[in-house]
N, C-alpha and C positions, 0 to 999 in steps of 0.2 A: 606500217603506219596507216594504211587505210586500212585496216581490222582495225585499230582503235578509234578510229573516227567513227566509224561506220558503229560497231557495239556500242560506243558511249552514247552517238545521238538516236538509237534505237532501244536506250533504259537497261541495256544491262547493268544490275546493281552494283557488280560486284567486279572489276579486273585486275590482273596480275600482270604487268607487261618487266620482261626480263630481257636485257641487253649488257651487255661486257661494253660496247662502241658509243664515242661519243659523235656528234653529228659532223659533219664535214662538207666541204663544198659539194663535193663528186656527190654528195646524196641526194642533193635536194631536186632534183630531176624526175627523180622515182618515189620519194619517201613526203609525203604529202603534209606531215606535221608540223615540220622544220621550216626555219625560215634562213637569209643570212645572216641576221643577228646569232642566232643559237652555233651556225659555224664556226664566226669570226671569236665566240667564246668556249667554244672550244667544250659545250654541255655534252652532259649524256645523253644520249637518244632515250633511257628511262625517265629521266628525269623531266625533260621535255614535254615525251608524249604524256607524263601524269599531269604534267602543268595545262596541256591541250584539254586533258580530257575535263581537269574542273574548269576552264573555261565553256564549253560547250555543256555540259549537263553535273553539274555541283551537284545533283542525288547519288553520282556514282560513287561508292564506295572504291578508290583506285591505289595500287601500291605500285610504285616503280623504284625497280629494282634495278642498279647496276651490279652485275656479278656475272662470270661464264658460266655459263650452261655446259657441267663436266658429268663424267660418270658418278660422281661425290654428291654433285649438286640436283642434279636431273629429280628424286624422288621429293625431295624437301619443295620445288617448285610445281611441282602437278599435286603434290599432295591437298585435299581437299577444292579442286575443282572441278565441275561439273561438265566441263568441254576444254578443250587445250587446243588452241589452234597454232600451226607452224607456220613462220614469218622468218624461216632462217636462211641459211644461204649453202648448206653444207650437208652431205649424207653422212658425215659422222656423228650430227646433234639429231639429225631425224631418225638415227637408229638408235640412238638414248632414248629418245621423244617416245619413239614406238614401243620399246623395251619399259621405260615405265609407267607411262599409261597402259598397257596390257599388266602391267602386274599391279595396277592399283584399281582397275576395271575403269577406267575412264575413257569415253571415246575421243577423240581426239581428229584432226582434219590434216590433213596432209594440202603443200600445196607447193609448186616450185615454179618460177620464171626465170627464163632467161632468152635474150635480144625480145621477139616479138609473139614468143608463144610458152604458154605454162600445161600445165598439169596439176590435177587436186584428187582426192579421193577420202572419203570421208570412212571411218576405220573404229568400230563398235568393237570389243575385245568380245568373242566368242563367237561371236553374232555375225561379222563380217573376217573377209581375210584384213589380214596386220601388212605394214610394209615389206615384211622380209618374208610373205608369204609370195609377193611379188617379186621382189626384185631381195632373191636368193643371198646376190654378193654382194659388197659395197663396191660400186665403180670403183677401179684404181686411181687415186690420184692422175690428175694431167689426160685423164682419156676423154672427159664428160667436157662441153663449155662449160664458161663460169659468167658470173656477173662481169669478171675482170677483164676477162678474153671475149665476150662476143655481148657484152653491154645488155641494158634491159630499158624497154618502152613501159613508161607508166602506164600506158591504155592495156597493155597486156597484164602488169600488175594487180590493175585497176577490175580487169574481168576475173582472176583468178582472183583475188582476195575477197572480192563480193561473193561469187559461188562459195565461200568459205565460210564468210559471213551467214551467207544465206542457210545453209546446213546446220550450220553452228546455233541458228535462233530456233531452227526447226525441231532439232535436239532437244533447246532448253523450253520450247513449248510444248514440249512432249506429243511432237507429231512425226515420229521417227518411219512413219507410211510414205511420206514427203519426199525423202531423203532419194539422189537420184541415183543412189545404189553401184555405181560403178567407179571407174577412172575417167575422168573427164580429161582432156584434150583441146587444145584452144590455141590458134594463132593469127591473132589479128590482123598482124602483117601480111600472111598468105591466104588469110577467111577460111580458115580450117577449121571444124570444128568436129571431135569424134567423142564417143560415148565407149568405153570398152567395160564389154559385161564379163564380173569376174567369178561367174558362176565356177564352183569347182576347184578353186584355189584352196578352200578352207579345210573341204573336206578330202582332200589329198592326205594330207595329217602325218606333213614329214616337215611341217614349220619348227624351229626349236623355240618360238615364241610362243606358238598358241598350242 
């Protein structure tokens, strides 16, 4: 929700925002778009945020999409965009995400939160390492927290979604020198903040992505 706030009133022309969920009470804590009204009716969280976004800047060109994001659907929704930023909640969609953005050459942002600190990394297919040059396996279910089990602070949403943002304009101004190149690190709750340089990941060259 704050990646399309945040893109719409900074002119991006053009977005695609994709959700399966319609909005809920339990959201509106985190998901900045939503109000009670959109709960108590029970909207899509796509439909929604495209309605947010012609209120805030009517030059954007926006499509909102209710549909899951499957193995079927993954290439049909990145195809023909210029940057794909992740707002999911799941390491099964982020290795879709990574998996077709590297095979349609689109860079794409990685970002995840959960209670009071996230992670993001921004991911050029050739050019930078991919997710699963990272992190090899998919956590097993039930081992990782989740939103459900250890809840999430909007101010931590709030920093990781803007780092996200911010990469994602840098991209499309084509100032990719910008870009802060690593795995960023962030816990607002404990004022943590780390940088990890992922020198040497890419060129190991035992990724079955890249």
């Amino acid at each position: 929700a704050v990646h399309v706030e945040t893109l719409a009133r900074a002119g991006v022309g053009r977005l695609r925002i994709v959700d399966r969920d319609v909005v809920e009470l339990s959201n509106l804590h985190r998901q900045i778009l939503y109000s009670e009204a959109d709960a108590a009716a029970g909207i899509p969280k796509a439909v929604a945020a495209a309605r947010r976004v012609r209120d805030v800047n009517a030059s954007v060109d926006v499509e909102g999409i209710v549909a899951d994001v499957n193995a079927l659907s993954v290439e049909r929704f990145v195809d023909g965009a210029d940057v794909v930023l992740d707002a999911t909640d799941n390491f099964e969609t982020r290795y879709l995400l990574n998996d077709a953005a590297a095979k349609a050459g689109i860079p794409w942002v990685y970002g995840a939160v959960v209670g009071g600190g996230g992670a993001t990394m921004t991911i050029r297919p050739g050019i930078t390492p991919c997710l699963r040059c990272l992190f090899e396996t998919m956590p097993a279910p039930g081992t990782s927290p989740t939103c459900d089990t250890a809840g999430v602070a909007l101010p931590a949403v709030a920093v990781i979604a803007s780092i996200q943002c911010a990469e994602a304009l840098k991209l499309l101004a084509g100032r990719p020198e910008l870009l802060h190149g690593g795995l960023m690190q962030i816990d607002v709750w404990e004022n943590r903040t780390v940088r990890i340089a992922l020198d040497g990941l890419l060129e190991r060259g035992d990724c079955p992505v890249c």
